[in-house]
PDB file as gemmi writes it, atoms N, CA and C in Angstrom:
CRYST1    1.000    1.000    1.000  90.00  90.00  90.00 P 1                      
ATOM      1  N   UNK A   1       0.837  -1.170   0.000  1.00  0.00           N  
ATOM      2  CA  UNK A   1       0.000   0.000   0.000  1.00  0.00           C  
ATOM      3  C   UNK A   1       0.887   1.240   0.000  1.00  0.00           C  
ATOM      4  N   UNK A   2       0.628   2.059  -0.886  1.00  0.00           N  
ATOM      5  CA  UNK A   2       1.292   3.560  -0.975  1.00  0.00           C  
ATOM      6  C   UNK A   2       0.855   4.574   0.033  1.00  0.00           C  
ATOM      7  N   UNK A   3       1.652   5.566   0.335  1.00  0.00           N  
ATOM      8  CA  UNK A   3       1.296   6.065   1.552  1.00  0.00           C  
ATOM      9  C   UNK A   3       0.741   7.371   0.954  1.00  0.00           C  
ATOM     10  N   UNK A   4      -0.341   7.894   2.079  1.00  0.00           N  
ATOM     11  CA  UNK A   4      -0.880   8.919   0.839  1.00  0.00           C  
ATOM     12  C   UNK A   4      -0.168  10.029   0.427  1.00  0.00           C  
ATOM     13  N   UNK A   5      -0.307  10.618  -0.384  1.00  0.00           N  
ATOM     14  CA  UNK A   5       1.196  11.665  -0.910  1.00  0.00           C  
ATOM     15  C   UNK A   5       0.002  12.909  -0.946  1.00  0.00           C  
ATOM     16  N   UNK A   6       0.833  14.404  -0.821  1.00  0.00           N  
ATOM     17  CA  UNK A   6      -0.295  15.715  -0.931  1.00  0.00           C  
ATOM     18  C   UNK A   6      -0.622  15.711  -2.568  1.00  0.00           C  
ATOM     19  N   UNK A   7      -1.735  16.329  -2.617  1.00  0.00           N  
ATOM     20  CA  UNK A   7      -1.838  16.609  -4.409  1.00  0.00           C  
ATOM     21  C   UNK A   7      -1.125  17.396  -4.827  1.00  0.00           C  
ATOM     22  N   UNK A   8      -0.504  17.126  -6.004  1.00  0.00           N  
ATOM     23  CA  UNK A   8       0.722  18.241  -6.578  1.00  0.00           C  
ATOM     24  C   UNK A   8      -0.254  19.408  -6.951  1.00  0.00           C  
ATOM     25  N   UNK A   9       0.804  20.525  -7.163  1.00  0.00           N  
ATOM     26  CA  UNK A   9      -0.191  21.661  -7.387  1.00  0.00           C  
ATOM     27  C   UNK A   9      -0.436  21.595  -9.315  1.00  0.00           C  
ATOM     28  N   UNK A  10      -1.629  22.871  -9.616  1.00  0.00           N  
ATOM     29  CA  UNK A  10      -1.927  22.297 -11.071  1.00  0.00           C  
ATOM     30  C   UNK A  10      -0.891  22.634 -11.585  1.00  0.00           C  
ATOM     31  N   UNK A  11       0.086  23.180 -11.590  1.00  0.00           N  
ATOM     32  CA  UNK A  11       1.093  23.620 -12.665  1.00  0.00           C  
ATOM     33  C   UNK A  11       1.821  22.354 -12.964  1.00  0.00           C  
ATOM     34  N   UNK A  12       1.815  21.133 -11.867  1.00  0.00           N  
ATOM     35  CA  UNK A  12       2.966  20.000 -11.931  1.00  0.00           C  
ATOM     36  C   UNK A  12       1.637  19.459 -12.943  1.00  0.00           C  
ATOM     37  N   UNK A  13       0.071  19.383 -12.487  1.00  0.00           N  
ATOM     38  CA  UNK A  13      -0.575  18.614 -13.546  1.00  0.00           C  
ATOM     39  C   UNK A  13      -0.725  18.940 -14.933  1.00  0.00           C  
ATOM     40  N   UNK A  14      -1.239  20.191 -14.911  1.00  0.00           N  
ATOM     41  CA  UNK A  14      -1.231  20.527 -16.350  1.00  0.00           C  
ATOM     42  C   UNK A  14       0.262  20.366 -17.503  1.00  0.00           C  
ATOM     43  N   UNK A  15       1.163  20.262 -16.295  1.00  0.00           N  
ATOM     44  CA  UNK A  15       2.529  20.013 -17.770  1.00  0.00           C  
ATOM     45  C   UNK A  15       2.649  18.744 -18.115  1.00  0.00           C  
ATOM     46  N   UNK A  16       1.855  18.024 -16.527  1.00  0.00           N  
ATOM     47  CA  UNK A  16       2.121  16.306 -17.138  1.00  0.00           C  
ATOM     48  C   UNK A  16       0.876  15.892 -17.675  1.00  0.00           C  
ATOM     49  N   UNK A  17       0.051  16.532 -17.660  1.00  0.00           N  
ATOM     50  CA  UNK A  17      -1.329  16.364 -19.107  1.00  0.00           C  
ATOM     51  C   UNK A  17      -1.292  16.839 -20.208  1.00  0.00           C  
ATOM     52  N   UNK A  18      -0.158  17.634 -20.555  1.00  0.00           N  
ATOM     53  CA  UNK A  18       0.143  18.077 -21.890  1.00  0.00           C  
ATOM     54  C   UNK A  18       1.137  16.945 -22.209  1.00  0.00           C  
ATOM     55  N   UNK A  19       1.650  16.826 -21.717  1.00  0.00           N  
ATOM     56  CA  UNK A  19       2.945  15.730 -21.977  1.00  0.00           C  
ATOM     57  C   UNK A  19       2.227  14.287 -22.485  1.00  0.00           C  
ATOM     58  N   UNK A  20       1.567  13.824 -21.485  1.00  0.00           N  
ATOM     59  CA  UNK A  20       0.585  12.775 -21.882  1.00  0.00           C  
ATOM     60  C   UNK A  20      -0.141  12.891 -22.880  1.00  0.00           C  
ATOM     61  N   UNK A  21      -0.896  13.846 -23.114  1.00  0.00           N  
ATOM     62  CA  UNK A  21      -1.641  14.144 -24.611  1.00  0.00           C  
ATOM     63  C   UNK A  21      -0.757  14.257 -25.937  1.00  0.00           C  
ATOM     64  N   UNK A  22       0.128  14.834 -25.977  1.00  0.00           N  
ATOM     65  CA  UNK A  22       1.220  14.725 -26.964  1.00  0.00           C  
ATOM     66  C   UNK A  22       1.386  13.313 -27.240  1.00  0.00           C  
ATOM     67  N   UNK A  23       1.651  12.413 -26.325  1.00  0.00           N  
ATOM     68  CA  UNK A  23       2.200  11.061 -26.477  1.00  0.00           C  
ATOM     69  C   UNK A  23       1.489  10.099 -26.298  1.00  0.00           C  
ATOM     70  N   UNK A  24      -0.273  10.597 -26.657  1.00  0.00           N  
ATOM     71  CA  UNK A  24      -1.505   9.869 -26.646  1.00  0.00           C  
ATOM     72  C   UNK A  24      -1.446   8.865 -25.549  1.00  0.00           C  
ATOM     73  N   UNK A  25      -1.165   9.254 -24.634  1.00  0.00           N  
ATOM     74  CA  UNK A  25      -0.908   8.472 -23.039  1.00  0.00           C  
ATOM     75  C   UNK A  25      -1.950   8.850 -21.993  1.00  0.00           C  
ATOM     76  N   UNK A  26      -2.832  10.070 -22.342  1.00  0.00           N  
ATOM     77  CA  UNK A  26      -3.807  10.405 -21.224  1.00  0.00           C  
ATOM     78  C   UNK A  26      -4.154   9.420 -20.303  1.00  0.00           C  
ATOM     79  N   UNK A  27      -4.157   9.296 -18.470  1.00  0.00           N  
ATOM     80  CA  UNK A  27      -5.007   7.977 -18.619  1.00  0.00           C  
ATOM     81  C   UNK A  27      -6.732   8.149 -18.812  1.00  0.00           C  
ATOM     82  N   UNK A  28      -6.952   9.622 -19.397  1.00  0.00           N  
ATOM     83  CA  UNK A  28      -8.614   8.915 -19.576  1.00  0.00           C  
ATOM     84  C   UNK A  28      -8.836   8.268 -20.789  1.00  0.00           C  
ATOM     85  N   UNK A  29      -7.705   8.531 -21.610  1.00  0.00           N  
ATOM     86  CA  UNK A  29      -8.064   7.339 -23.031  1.00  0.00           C  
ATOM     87  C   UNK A  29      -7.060   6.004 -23.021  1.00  0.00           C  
ATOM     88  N   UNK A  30      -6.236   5.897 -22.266  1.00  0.00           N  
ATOM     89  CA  UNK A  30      -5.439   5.090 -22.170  1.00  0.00           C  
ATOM     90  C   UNK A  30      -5.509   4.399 -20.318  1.00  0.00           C  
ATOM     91  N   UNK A  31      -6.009   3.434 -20.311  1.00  0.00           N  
ATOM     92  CA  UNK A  31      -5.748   2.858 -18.705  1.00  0.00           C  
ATOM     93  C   UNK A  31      -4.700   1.840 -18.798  1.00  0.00           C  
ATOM     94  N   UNK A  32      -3.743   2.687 -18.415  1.00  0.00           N  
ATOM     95  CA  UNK A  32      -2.399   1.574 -18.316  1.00  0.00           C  
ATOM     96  C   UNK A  32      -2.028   2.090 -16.970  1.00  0.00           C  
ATOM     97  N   UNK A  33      -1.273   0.670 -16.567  1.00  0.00           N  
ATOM     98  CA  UNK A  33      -0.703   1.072 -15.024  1.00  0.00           C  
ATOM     99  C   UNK A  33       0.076   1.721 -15.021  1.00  0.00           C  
ATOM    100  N   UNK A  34       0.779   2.040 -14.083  1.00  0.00           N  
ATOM    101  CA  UNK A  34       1.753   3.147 -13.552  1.00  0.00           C  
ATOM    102  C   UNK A  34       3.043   2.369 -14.376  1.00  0.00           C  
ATOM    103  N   UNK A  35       3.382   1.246 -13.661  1.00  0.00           N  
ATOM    104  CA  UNK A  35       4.996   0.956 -14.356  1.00  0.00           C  
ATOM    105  C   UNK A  35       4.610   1.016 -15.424  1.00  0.00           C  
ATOM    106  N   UNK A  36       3.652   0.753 -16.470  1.00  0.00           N  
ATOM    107  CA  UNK A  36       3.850   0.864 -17.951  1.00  0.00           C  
ATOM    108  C   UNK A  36       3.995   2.374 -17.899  1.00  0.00           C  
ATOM    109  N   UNK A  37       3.363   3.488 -17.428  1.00  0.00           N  
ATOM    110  CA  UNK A  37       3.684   4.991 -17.515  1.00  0.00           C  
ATOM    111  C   UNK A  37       4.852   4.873 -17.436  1.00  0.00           C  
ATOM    112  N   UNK A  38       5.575   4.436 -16.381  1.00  0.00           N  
ATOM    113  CA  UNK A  38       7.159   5.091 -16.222  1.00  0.00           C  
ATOM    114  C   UNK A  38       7.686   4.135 -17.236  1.00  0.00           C  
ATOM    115  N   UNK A  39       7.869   3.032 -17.324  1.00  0.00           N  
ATOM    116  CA  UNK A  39       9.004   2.585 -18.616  1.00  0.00           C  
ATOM    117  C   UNK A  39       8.593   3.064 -20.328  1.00  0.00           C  
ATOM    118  N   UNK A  40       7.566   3.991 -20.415  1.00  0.00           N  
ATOM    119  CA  UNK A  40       6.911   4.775 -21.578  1.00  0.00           C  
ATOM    120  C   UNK A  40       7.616   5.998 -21.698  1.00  0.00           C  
ATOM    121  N   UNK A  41       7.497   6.585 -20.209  1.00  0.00           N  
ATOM    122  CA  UNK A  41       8.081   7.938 -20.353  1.00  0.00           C  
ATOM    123  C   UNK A  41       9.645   7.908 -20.092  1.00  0.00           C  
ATOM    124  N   UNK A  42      10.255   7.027 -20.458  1.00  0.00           N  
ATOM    125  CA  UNK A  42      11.781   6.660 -20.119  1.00  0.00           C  
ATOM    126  C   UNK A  42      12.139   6.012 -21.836  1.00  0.00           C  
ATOM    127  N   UNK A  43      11.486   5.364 -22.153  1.00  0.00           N  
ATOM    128  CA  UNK A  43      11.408   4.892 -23.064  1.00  0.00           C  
ATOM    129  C   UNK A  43      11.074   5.454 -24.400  1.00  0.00           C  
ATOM    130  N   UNK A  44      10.189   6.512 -24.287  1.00  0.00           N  
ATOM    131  CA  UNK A  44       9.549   7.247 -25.538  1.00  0.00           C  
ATOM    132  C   UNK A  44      10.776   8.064 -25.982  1.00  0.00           C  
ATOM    133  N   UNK A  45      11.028   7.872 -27.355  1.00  0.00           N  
ATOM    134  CA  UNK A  45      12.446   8.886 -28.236  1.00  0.00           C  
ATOM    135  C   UNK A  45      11.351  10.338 -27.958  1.00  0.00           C  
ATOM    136  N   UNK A  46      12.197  11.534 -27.722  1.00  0.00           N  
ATOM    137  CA  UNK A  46      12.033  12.726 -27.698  1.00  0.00           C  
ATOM    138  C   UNK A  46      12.236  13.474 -29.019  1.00  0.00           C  
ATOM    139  N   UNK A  47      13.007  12.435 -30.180  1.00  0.00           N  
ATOM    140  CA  UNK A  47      13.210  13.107 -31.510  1.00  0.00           C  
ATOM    141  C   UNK A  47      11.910  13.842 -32.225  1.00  0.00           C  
ATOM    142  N   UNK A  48      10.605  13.152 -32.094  1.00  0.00           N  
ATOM    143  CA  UNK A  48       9.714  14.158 -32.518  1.00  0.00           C  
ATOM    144  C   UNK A  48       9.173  14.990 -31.541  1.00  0.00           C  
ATOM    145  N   UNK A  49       9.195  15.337 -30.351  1.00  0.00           N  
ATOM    146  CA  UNK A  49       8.888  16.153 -30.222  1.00  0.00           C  
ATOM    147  C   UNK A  49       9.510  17.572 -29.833  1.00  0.00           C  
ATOM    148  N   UNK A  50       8.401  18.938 -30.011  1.00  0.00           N  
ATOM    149  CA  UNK A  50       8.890  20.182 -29.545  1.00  0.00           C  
ATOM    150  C   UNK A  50      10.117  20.231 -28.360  1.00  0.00           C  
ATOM    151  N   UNK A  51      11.246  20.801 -28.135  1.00  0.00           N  
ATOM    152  CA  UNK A  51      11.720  21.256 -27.564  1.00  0.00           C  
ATOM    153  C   UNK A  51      10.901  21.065 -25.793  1.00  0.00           C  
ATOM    154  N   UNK A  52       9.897  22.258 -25.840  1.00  0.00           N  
ATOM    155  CA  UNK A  52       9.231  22.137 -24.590  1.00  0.00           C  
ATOM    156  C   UNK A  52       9.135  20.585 -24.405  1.00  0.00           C  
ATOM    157  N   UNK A  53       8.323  20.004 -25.104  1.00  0.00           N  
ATOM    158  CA  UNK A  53       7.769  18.723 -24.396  1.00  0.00           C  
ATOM    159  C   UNK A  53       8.584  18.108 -24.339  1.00  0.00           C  
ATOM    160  N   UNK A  54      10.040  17.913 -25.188  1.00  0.00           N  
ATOM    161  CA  UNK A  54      11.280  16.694 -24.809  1.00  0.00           C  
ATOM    162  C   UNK A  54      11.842  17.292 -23.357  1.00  0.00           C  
ATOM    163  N   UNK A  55      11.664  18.443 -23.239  1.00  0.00           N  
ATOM    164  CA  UNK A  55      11.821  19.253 -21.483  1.00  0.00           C  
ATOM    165  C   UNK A  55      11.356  18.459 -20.606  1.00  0.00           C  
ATOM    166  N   UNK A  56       9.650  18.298 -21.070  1.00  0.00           N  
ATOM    167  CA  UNK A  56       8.907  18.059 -20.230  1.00  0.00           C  
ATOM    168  C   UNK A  56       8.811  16.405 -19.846  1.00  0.00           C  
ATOM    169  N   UNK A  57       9.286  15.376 -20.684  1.00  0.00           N  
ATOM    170  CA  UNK A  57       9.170  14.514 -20.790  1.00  0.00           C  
ATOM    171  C   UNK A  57      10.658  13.901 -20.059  1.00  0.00           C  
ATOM    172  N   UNK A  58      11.261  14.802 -20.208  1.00  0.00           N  
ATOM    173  CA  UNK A  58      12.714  14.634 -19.684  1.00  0.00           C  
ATOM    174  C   UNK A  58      12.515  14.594 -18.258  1.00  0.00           C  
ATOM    175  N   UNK A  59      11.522  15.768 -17.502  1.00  0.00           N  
ATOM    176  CA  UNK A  59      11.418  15.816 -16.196  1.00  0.00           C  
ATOM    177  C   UNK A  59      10.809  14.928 -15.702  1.00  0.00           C  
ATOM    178  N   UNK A  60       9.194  14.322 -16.019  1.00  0.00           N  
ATOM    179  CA  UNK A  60       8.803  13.845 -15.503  1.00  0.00           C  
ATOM    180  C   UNK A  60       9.361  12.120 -15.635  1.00  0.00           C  
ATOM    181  N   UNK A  61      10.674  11.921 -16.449  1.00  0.00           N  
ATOM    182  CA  UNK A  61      11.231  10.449 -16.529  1.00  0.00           C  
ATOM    183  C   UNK A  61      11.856  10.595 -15.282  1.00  0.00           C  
ATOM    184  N   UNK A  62      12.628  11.982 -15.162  1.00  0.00           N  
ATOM    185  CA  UNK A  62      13.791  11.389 -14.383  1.00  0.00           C  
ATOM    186  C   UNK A  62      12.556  11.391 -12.718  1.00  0.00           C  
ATOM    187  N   UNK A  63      11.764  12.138 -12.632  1.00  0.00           N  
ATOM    188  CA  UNK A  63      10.717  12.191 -11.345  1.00  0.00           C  
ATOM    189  C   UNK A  63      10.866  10.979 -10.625  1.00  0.00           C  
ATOM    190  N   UNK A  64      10.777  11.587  -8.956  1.00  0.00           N  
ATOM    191  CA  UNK A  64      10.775  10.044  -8.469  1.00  0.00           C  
ATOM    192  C   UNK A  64       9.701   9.506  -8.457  1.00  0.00           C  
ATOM    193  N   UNK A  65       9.350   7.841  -8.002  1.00  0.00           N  
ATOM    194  CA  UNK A  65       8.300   7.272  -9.062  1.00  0.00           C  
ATOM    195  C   UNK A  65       7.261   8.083  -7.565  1.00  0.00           C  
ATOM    196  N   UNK A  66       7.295   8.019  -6.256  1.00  0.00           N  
ATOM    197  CA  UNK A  66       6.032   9.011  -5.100  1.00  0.00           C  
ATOM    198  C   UNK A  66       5.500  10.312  -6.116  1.00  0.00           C  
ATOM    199  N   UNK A  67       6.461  11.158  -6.749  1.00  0.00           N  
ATOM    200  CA  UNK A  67       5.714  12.120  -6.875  1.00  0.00           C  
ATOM    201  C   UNK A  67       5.471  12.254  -8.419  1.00  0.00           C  
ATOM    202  N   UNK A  68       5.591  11.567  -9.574  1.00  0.00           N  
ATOM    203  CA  UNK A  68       4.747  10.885 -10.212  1.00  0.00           C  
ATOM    204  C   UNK A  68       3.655  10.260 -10.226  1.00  0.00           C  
ATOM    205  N   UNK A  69       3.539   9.064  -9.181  1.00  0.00           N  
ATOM    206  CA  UNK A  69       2.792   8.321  -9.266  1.00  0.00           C  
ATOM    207  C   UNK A  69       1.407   9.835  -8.484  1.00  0.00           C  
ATOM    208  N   UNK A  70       1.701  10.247  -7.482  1.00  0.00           N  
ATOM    209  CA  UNK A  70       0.594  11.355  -7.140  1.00  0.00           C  
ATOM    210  C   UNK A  70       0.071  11.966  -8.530  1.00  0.00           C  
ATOM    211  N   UNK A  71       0.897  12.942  -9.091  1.00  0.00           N  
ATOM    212  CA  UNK A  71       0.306  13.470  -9.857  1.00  0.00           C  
ATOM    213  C   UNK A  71      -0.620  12.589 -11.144  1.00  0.00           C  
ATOM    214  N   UNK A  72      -0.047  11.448 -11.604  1.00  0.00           N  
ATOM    215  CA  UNK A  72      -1.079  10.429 -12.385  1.00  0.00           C  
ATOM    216  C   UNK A  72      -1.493  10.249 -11.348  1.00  0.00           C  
ATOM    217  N   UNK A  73      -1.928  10.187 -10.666  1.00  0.00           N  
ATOM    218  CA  UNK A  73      -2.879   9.389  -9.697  1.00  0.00           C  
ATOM    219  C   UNK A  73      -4.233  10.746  -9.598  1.00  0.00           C  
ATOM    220  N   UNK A  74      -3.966  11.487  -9.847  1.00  0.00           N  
ATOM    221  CA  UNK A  74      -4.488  13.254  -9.485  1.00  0.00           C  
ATOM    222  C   UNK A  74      -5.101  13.451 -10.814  1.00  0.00           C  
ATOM    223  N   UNK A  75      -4.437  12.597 -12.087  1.00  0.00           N  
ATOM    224  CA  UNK A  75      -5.188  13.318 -13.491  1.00  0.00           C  
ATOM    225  C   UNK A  75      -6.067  12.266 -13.456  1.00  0.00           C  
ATOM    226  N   UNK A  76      -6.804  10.838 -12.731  1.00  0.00           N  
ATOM    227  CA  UNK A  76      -7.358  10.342 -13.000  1.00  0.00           C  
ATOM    228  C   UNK A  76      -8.948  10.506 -11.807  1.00  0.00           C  
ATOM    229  N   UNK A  77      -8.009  11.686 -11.225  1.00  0.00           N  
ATOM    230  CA  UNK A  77      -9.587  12.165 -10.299  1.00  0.00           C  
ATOM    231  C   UNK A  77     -10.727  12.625 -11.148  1.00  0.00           C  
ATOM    232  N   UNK A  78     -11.665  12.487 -11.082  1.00  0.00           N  
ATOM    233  CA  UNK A  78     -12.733  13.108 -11.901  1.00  0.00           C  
ATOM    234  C   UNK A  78     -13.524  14.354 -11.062  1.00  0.00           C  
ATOM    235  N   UNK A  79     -13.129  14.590  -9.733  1.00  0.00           N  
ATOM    236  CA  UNK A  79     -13.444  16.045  -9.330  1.00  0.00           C  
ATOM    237  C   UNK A  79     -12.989  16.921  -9.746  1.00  0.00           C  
ATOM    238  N   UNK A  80     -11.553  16.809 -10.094  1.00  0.00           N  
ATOM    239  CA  UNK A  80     -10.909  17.198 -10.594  1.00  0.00           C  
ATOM    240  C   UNK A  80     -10.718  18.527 -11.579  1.00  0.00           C  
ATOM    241  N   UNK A  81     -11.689  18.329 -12.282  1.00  0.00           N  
ATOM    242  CA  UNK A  81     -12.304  18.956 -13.641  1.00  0.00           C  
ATOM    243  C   UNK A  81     -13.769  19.393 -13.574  1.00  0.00           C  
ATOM    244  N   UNK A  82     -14.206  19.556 -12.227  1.00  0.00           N  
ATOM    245  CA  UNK A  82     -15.804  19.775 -11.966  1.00  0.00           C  
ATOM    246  C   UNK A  82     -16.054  21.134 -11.942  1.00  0.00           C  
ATOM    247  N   UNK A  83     -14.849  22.185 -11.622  1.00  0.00           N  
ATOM    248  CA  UNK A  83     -14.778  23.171 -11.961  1.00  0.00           C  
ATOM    249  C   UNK A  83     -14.886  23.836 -13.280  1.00  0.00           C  
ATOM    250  N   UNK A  84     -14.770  22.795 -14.150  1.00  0.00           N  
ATOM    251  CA  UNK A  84     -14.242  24.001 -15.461  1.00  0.00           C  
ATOM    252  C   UNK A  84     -16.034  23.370 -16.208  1.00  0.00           C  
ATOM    253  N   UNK A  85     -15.878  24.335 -17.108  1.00  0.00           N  
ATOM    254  CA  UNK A  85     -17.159  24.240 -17.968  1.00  0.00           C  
ATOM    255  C   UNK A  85     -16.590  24.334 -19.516  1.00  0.00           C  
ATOM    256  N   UNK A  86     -17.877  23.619 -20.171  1.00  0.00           N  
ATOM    257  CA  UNK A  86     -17.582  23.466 -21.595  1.00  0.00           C  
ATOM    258  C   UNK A  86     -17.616  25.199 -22.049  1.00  0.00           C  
ATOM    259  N   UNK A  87     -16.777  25.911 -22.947  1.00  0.00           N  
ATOM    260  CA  UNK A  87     -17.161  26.980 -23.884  1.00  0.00           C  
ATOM    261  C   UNK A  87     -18.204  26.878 -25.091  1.00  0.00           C  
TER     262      UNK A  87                                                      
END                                                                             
C-alpha cells in the first residue's frame, strides 16, 4: 500500500497532461498502469517532439516514481475537472 502523498499543485498537472496528450498516453483514453507509464516515459524517443515537451518529458522520466505516481494518480480524479465548464 502507498502512503498517501499531498496533491501536486496544477502547474505539476497541467505540464504532465500536456505531456501525456502529446504522447496519446492520457489515462482517460489510455488505462495503463503506472509501471507501464514510467518505462513509456523513459522509453519514448524525444526526436519528434517540440523542444518544450522533450523538457517536459525529460522531467517527468527522471521524477521520483512518489511524486509521479501522485500526480497520475491526481489526473485520474474526476473532481478534478468539476470546476471548469464546456465553452
Amino acid at each position: 500500500m502507498r502512503p498517501e502523498l499531498p496533491t501536486p499543485d496544477e502547474a505539476i498537472l497541467a505540464d504532465l497532461e500536456t505531456l501525456l496528450i502529446a504522447l496519446d498516453m492520457h489515462p482517460m483514453f489510455m488505462r495503463q498502469p503506472f509501471k507501464i507509464l514510467r518505462v513509456n516515459l523513459r522509453g519514448v524517443k524525444a526526436d519528434r517532439l517540440t523542444p518544450d515537451l522533450a523538457a517536459l518529458k525529460e522531467r517527468f522520466a527522471i521524477m521520483p516514481d512518489a511524486e509521479l505516481y501522485a500526480a497520475w494518480g491526481a489526473l485520474h480524479n474526476p473532481f478534478r475537472l468539476q470546476d471548469r465548464g464546456l465553452n
